[in-house]
C-alpha positions in Angstrom: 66.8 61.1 93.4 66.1 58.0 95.4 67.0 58.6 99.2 68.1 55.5 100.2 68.9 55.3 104.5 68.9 52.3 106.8 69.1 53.3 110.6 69.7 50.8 113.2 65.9 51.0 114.2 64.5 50.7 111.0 66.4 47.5 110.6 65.6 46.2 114.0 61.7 46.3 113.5 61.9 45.0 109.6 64.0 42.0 111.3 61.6 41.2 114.3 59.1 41.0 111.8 60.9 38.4 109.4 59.5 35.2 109.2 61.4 32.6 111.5 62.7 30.7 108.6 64.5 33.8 107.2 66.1 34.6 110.3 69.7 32.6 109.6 69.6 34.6 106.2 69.0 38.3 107.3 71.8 39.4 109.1 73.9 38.5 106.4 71.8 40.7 103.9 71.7 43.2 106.4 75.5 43.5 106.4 75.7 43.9 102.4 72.8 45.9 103.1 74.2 48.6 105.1 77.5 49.5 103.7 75.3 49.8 100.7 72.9 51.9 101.8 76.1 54.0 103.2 78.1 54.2 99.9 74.8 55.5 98.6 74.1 58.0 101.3 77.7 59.7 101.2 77.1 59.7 97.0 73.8 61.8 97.8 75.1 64.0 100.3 78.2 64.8 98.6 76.5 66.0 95.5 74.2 68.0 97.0 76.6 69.8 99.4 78.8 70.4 96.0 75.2 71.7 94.0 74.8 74.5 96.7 78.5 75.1 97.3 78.9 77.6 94.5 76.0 80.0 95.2 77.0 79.7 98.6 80.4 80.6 97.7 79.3 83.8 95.4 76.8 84.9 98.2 79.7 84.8 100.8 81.8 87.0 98.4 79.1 89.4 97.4 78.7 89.7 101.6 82.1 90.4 102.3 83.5 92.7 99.3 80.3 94.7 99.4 79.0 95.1 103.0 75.0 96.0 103.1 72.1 95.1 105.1 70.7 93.1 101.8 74.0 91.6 101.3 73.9 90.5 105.6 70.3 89.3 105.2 71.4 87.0 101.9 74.5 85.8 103.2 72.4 85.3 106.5 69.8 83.3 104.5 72.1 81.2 102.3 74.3 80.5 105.6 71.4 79.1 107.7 70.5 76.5 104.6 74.0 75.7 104.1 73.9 74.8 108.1 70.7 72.7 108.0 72.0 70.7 105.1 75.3 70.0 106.7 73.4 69.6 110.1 71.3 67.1 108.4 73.8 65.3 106.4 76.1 65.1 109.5 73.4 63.3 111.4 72.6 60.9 108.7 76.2 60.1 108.5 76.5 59.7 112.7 73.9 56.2 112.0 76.7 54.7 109.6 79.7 55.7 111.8 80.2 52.6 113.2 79.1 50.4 111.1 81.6 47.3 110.1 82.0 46.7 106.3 82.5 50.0 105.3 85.3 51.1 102.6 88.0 53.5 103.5 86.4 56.0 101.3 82.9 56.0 103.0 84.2 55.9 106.4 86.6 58.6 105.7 83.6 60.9 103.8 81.3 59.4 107.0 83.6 60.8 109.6 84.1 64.4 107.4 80.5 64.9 107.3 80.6 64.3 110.7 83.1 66.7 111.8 82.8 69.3 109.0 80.7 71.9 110.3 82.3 75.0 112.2 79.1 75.7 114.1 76.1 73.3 114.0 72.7 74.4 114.6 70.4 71.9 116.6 67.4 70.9 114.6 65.1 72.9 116.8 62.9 74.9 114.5 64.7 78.2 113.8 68.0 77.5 115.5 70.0 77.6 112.0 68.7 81.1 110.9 69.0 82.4 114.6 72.9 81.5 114.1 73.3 82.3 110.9 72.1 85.4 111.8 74.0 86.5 114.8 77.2 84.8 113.0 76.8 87.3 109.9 76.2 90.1 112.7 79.7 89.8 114.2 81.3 90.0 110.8 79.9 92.2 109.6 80.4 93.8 112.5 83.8 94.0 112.7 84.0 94.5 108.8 82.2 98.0 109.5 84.3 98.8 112.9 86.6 101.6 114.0 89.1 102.5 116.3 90.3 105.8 116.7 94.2 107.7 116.7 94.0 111.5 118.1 90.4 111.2 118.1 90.0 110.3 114.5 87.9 107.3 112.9 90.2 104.6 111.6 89.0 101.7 110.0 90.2 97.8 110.6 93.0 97.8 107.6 94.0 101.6 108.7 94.5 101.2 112.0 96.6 98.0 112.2 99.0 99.7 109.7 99.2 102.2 112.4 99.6 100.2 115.1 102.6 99.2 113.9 104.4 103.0 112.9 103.1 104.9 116.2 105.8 104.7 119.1 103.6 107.3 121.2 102.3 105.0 123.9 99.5 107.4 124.9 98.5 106.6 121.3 99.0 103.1 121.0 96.9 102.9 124.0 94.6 104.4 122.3 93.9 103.0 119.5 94.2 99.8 121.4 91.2 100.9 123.4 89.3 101.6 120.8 89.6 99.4 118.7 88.8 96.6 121.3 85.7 98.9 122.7 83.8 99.6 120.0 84.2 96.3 117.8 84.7 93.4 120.9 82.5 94.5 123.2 79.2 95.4 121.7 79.5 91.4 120.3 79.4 90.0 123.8 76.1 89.0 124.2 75.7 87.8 120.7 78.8 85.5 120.9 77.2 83.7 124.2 73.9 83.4 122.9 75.8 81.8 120.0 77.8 79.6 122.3 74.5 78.0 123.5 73.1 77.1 119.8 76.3 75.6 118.2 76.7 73.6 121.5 73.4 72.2 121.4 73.9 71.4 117.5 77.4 69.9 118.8 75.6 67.7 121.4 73.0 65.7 118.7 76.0 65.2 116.7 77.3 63.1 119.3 79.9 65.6 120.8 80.3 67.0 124.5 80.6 70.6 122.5 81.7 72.5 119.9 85.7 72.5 121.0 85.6 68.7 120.7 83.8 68.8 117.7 86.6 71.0 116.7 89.6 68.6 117.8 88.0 65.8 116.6 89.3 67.3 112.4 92.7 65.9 113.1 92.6 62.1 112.0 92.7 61.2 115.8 90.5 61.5 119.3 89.8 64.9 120.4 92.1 64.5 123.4 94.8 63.9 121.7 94.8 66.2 119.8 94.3 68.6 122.4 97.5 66.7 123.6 99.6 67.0 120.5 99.1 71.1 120.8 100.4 71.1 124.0 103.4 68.4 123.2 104.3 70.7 120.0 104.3 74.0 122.6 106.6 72.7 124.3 109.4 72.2 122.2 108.8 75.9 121.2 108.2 77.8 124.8 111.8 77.7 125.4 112.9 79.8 122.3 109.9 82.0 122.7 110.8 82.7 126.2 113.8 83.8 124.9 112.2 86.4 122.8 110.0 87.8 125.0 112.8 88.5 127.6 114.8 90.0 125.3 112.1 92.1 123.6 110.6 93.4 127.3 114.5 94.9 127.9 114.5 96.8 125.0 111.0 98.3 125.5 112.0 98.6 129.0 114.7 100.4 127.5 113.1 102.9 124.6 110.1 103.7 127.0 111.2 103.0 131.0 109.7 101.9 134.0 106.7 103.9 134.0 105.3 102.2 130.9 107.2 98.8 130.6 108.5 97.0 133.7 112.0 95.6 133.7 110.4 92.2 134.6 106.9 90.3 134.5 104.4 90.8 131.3 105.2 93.3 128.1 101.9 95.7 127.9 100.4 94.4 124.6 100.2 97.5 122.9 103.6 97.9 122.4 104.3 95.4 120.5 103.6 97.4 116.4 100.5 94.8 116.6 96.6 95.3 117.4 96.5 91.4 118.6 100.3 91.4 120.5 100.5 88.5 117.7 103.0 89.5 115.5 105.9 92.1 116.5 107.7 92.4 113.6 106.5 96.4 113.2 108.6 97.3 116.6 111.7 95.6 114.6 113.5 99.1 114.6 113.2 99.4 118.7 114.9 95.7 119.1 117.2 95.4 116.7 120.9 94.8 117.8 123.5 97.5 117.3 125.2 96.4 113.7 124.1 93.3 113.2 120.4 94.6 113.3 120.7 97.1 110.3 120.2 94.0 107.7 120.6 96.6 104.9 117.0 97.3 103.1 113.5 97.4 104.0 111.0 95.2 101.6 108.5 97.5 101.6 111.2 100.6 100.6 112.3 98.3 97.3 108.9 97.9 96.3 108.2 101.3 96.3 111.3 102.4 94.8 110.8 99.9 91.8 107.2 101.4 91.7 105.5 98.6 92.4 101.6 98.4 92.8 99.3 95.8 94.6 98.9 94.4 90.9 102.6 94.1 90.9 102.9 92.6 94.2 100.8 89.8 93.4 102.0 89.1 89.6 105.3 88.9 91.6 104.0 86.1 94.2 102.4 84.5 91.3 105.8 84.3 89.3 107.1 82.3 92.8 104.8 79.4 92.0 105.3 79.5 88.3 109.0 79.1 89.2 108.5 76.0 91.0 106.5 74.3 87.8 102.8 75.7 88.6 100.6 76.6 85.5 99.4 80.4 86.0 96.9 81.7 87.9 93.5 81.9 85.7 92.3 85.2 84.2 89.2 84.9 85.7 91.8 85.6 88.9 92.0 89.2 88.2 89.0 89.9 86.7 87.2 89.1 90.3 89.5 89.4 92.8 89.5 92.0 95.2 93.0 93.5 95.5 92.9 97.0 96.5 89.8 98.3 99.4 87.2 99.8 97.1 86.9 103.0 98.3 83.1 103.2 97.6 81.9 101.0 100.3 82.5 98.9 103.2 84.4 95.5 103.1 86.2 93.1 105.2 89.8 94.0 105.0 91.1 90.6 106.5 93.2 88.5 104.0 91.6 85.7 102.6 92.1 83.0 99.3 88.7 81.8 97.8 87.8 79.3 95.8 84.2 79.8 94.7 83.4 76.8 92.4 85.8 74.2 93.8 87.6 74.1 90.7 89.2 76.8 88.6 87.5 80.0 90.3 90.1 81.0 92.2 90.0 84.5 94.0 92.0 86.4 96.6 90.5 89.8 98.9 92.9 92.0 100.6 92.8 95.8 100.8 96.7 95.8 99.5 99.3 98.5 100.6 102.1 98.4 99.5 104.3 97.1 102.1 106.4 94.2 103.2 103.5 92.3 105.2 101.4 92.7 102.4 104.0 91.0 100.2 104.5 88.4 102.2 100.8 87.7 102.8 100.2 87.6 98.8 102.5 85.0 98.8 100.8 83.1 101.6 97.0 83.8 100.6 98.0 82.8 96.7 99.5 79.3 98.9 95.8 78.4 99.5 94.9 78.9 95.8 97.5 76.7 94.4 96.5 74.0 96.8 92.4 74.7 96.0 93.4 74.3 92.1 96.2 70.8 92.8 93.5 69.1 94.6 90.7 70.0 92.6 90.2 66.7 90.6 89.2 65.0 94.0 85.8 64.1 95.1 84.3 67.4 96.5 84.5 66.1 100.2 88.4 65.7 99.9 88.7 68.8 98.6 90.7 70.5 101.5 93.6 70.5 103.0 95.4 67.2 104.4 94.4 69.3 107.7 93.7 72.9 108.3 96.8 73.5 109.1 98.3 72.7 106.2 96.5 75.0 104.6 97.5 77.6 106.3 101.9 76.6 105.9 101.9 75.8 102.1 101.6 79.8 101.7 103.8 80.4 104.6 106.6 77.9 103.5 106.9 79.5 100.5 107.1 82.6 102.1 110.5 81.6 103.6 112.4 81.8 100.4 111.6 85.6 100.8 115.2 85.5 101.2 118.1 88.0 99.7 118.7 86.0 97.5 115.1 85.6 96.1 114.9 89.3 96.0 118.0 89.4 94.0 116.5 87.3 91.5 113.7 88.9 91.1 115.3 92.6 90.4 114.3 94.0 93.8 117.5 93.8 95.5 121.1 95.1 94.2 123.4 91.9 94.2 125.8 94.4 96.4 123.3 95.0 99.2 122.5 91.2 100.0 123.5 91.1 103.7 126.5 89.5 104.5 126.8 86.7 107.2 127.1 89.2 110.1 123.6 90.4 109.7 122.5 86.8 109.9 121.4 87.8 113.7 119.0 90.4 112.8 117.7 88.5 110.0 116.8 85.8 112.0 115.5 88.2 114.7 113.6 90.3 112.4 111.7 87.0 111.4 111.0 85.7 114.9 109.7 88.6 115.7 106.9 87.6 113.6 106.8 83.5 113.3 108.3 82.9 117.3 106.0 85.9 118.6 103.1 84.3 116.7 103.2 80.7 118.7 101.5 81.6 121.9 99.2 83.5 120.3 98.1 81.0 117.9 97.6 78.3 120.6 95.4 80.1 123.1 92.8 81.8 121.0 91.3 78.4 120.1 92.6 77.0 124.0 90.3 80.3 124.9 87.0 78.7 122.6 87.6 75.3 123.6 86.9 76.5 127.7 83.9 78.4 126.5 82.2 75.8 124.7 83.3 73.6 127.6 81.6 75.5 130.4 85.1 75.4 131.9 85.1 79.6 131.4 81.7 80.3 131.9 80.2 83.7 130.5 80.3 85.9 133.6 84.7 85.2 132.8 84.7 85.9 129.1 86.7 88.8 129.5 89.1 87.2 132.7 89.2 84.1 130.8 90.9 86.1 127.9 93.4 87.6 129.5 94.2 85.2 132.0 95.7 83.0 129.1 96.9 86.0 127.2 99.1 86.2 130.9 100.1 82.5 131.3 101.0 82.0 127.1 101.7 85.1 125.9 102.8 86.8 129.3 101.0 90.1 127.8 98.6 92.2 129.9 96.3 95.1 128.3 97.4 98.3 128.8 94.2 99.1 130.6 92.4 97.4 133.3 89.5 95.1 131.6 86.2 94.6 133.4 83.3 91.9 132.3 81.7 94.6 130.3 84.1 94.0 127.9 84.6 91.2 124.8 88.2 91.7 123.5 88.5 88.3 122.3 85.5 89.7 119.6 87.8 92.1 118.3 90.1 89.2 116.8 89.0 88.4 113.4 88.5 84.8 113.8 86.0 85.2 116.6 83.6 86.8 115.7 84.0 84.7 112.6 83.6 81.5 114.0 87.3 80.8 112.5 89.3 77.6 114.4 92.6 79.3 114.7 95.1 76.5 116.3 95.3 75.3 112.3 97.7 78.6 112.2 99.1 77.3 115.7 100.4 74.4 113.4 101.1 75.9 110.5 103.9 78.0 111.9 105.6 74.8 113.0 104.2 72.8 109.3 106.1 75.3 107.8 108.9 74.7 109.3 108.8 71.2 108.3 108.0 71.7 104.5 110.8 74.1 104.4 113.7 72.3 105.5 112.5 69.2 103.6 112.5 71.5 100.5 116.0 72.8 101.2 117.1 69.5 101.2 115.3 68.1 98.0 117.5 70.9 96.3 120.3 70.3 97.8 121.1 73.4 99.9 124.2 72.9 101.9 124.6 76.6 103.9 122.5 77.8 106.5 119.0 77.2 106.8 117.3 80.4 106.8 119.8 81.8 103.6 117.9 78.9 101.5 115.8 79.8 98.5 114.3 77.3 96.0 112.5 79.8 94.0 112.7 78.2 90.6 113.4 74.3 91.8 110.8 72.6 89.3 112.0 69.3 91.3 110.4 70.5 94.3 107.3 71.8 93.0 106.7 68.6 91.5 107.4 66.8 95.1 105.3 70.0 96.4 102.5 69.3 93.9 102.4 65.5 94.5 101.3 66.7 98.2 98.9 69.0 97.6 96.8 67.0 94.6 96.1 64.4 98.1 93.8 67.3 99.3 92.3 65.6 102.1 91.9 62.2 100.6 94.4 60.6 103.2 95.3 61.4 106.8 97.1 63.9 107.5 100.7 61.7 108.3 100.2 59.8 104.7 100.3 63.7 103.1 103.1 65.1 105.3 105.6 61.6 104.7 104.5 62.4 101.4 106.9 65.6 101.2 108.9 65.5 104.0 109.6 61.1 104.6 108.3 61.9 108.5 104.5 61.4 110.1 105.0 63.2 113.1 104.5 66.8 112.8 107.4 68.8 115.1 108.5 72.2 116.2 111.9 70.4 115.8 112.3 72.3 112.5 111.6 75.5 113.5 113.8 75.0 116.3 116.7 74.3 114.2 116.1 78.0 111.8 116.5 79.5 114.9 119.1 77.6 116.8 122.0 80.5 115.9 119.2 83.5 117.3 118.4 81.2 120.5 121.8 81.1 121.4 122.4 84.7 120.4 119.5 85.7 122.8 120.8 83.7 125.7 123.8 85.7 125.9 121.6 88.9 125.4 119.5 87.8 128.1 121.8 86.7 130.9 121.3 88.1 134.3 117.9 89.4 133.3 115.3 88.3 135.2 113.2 85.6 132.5 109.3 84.7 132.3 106.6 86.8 133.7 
C-alpha cells in the first residue's frame, strides 16, 4: 500500500525550492494537500492497527487463561510490536495534529491515535520489547502469586474470598501481609525501570509524561480533567465521610481499642477486602439492629436454587435480553473462561474480551458461586454488550464514549439487582422481598461497596500520575502509597511499611498498566444512567427499589448510546441517554440521601474524619 505522509519539513524544503512564479499557487495546494495526505494516513493506520488486533487479541487470551513461560515470551513478543506500531502511528499522527482543514473525523481518529497508548515505548532501539517484557512480568506475576492464611498457600481468587469471611484479625493481618509481600514487592524495581521507558515514549509524543498522556483521553486538556476528578470528589467526600465514621465505631466496637481506634484511620485489613476498596464482606459487623437483617443473602438463593457459574451468567445474560438485546453468540460459551481451570495457572481478575472487534465476544473469571460474582457477571457481560452495539463503527471508534463508561453500563445494570428483580427471576419468594423498614440496610449494604469504592478509585491513578510526574519520586513509592491511602481513604496498613516494599504492585491494575480513575467515574456514570433509566420507565417510588429489567423502551434509548462507541465526545453520548453533558455525583448523591441522613444521626457526637 502506498504510504502517503507530508511533514511540515518535507513541505518546507519542496516549497523553498518552487519556482518563484509558483509561489502564489502552492500554499494553496499545500492546504488541499495536507488534509489529504491526513485522511489517507489515518485510513492506513487504522487498517493496519485492526489487521494485527485480532492475533493480538488471541495471543493476550492464550497468555492469560493458560499462564507459561512460552505463553509470557509470545504475549511479550506480540505486545512489543503492537507498541511500536501504535508508537509509530501515534507519532505520524502528532505532524497532522494541528493542522487547519481537517474533518471532524480525521482530527478526532488524529487525536485517538495520539492518546491511545497505555504505555509508549520511545523509539530507541529495544525500548518496546524491554517494556513489553517487564509489563508481561508483573502480570504474570501477580497471576502466579500467593498469600498465605495459617501458613497455607492461597492463590489470588482464594484469598480475596477469604478476606472477606475471616474476622480473626491476627489472620486478616496475615493474609494481608502476604499477600502484599510476596506479589507487590518483588515488582518494585521492574515497575520503576518501567516508569522511565513509558515516560520517555510519553515525552516524543509530545507529553510532559505518561499521567498527562493519560488525562489527555477525556475530550478535554489534561488539567482539567485532573480538575473534573477532584470537582466530582467533592460532591461525594461528604457521604463517604459519613461511612467511614460510622463503619470505624462498629469495628471499634466488634474488635476494641487494641485493634481499631475509636477515632483517626480504620486499619485496612478489616474491611472483608484485600484492597480496603470494597467493604461489603464486613456487612454482618455493621449492619443496624433490625433494619440491617434485609431478609436473604444473594449468594444463599443461588445456592439453594442450585445454581452453577453456567447459571449465573445465562441469568445476567437473560437481563440484557429483557431490555431488547439479541443473545450472546455461541461462540460465547464455547471460549470463554468461566470457571478457574484447575490444571494450570490463570489470571483470576474479571475481565470482558472482545477478540475480533466484532462478534467474538468472551468473558474470564474463576466463578464461585456467590453474590459478588453475580453481580460482576452482570457488570463484565455490560462491556460485551457495548463491544457488540458499537461494533459497526470504524475500528478506532470502537470503544467506549470514555473509559469510564465502559466501566458503568455493566454496573448500571447491576442496580436493578433489586428484590424485585430477584422476584422476577424465581430467586426470591414474593413474601420475603423486604419491606420499606429494611430500606436502611439495603442502602447500607450497597454503600458499603459503591460509597467505599470512591476514594479508592480516585487515588490509585492520583498515586501513578505523581510517579510518572517525578512529584513522588522512587525512593517514596511505598510513602507515596500510603500517604494517599491516609488523606483519601483515611486507611493505614496494619503493619508498618518500609521502602522495601511495593504494595501498590499488589493491586491488579498496576502491575497491569490498567488507568483506574475510569472506575473512579464509573461509580458516579452509573449513577447517572440509572436514574435516567428509572425515569424513561416511569418509576415513581424510591430510587434504589427501581428495576427496569424487562423495559424494551430503555434498552432501545440504552442501545442508541452505546452503538456511538467513541465516535463523539463523551457529553454528545451521555445527553444522548440521560438529556445532561455534565457528568455528576449528584445522582449518586440522591440514592443515598435517606442512608446519609440515617448515618448522621448514627454518627452524632463521634468524633468524624481521621
Amino acid at each position: 500500500m502506498l504510504r502517503t505522509s507530508i511533514s511540515t519539513l518535507a513541505f518546507a524544503l519542496a516549497f523553498a525550492a518552487a519556482p518563484a512564479f509558483a509561489q502564489q499557487a502552492a500554499p494553496v495546494a499545500a492546504q488541499a494537500a495536507i488534509p489529504a495526505a491526513a485522511d489517507a494516513f489515518v485510513a492506513r493506520a487504522e487498517k493496519a492497527i485492526e489487521e494485527f488486533s485480532t492475533p493480538a487479541a488471541q495471543v493476550a487470551w492464550i497468555n492469560a487463561t493458560y499462564i507459561t513461560d512460552d505463553t509470557d515470551a509470545i504475549a511479550a513478543k506480540y505486545g512489543a510490536e503492537g507498541t511500536e506500531m501504535s508508537v509509530k502511528y501515534a507519532l505520524e499522527a502528532a505532524k497532522f495534529a494541528r493542522i487547519p482543514g481537517l474533518s471532524f473525523d480525521t482530527k478526532r481518529k488524529i487525536d485517538l491515535l495520539r492518546s491511545g497508548l497505555t504505555l509508549p515505548a520511545p523509539t530507541t532501539p529495544g525500548a518496546a520489547t524491554e517494556l513489553s517484557t517487564i509489563v508481561t512480568r508483573m502480570s504474570s506475576g501477580y497471576g502466579k502469586g500467593k498469600g498465605t492464611l495459617d501458613g497455607k498457600p492461597l492463590n489470588g481468587s482464594d484469598i480475596e474470598a477469604a478476606m472477606g469471611t475471616v474476622r480473626d484479625p491476627a489472620k486478616s493481618q496475615e493474609m494481608w501481609v502476604s499477600w502484599h509481600d510476596n506479589v507487590g514487592a518483588p515488582m518494585r524495581k521492574d515497575y520503576a525501570r518501567q516508569v522511565v521507558i513509558a515516560n520517555q515514549g510519553a515525552k516524543e509524543l509530545g507529553y510532559s509524561d505518561v499521567g498527562a498522556l493519560w488525562r489527555s483521553g477525556y475530550d478535554m486538556e489534561p488539567d482539567q480533567f485532573a480538575a473534573l476528578t477532584d470537582k466530582l470528589w467533592k460532591q461525594v467526600e461528604p457521604l463517604y465521610v459519613a461511612l467511614h465514621t460510622y463503619v470505624r465505631w462498629k469495628l471499634n466496637e466488634k474488635y476494641g481499642d487494641a485493634v481499631q481506634a475509636k477515632s483517626g484511620p480504620i486499619r485496612a485489613d478489616l474491611l472483608g477486602n484485600m484492597w480496603a476498596q470494597e467493604w461489603g464482606n464486613i456487612y454482618d459487623v455493621v449492619a443496624p439492629a433490625g433494619a440491617g437483617d434485609v431478609g436473604y443473602d444473594t449468594g444463599d438463593l443461588l445456592k439453594a436454587k442450585g445454581f452453577d457459574p453456567v447459571k449465573m451468567f445465562k441469568t445476567g445474560e437473560g437481563f440484557y435480553s429483557s431490555l431488547g438485546f439479541k443473545p450472546l453468540p455461541d461462540t460465547f460459551w464455547a471460549r470463554s473462561q468461566i470457571v478457574k481451570p484447575a490444571d494450570r495457572e490463570v489470571i483470576c481478575h474479571a475481565s470482558a474480551w472482545d477478540v475480533d472487534s466484532m462478534d467474538d465476544l468472551r468473558i474470564k473469571m474463576c466463578t464461585k458461586v456467590n453474590g459478588d460474582d453475580f453481580v460482576t457477571i452482570h457488570h463484565e457481560m455490560g462491556h460485551n454488550y457495548y463491544q457488540r452495539a458499537y461494533n459497526l463503527q470504524p475500528f478506532l471508534y470502537k470503544n467506549g464514549a470514555n473509559d469510564g463508561f465502559h466501566e458503568a453500563i455493566g454496573d448500571f445494570v447491576a442496580l436493578s439487582i433489586t428484590p424485585d428483580y430477584l422476584v422476577r427471576i424465581g430467586l426470591l419468594d414474593k413474601a420475603r422481598v423486604p419491606s420499606a423498614d429494611k430500606d436502611i440496610g439495603l442502602l447500607l449494604k450497597q454503600a458499603m461497596d459503591k460509597v467505599a469504592f470512591l476514594p479508592f478509585g480516585l487515588l490509585i491513578d492520583k498515586y501513578r500520575w505523581g510517579v510518572f510526574s517525578g512529584a513522588i519520586p522512587e525512593t517514596q513509592y511505598e510513602k507515596g502509597w500510603n500517604d494517599l491511602r491516609l488523606k483519601y481513604q483515611g486507611v493505614v496498613p496494619p503493619v508498618a511499611r518500609d521502602e522495601t516494599r511495593f504494595d501498590p504492585g499488589a493491586k491488579y491494575h498496576v502491575p497491569a498498566s490498567v488507568p483506574y480513575t475510569r472506575y473512579f467515574l464509573a461509580r458516579l456514570l452509573q449513577f447517572q444512567f440509572y436514574q435516567a433509566a428509572c425515569k424513561q420507565s416511569g418509576w415513581k417510588g424510591p430510587l434504589h427499589r427501581c428495576s427496569f429489567y424487562d423495559n424494551k423502551a430503555v434498552g432501545e434509548k440504552l442501545n442508541a448510546m452505546l452503538a456511538m462507541g467513541q465516535s463523539k465526545p463523551w457529553p454528545d453520548a451521555l445527553e444522548k441517554f440521560t438529556g445532561s453533558r455534565e457528568m455528576s455525583g449528584q445522582a449518586m448523591v440522591a440514592y443515598f440521601a435517606p442512608l446519609k441522613a440515617w448515618l448522621d444521626k448514627q454518627n452524632k457526637g463521634k468524633p468524624s474524619g481521621w
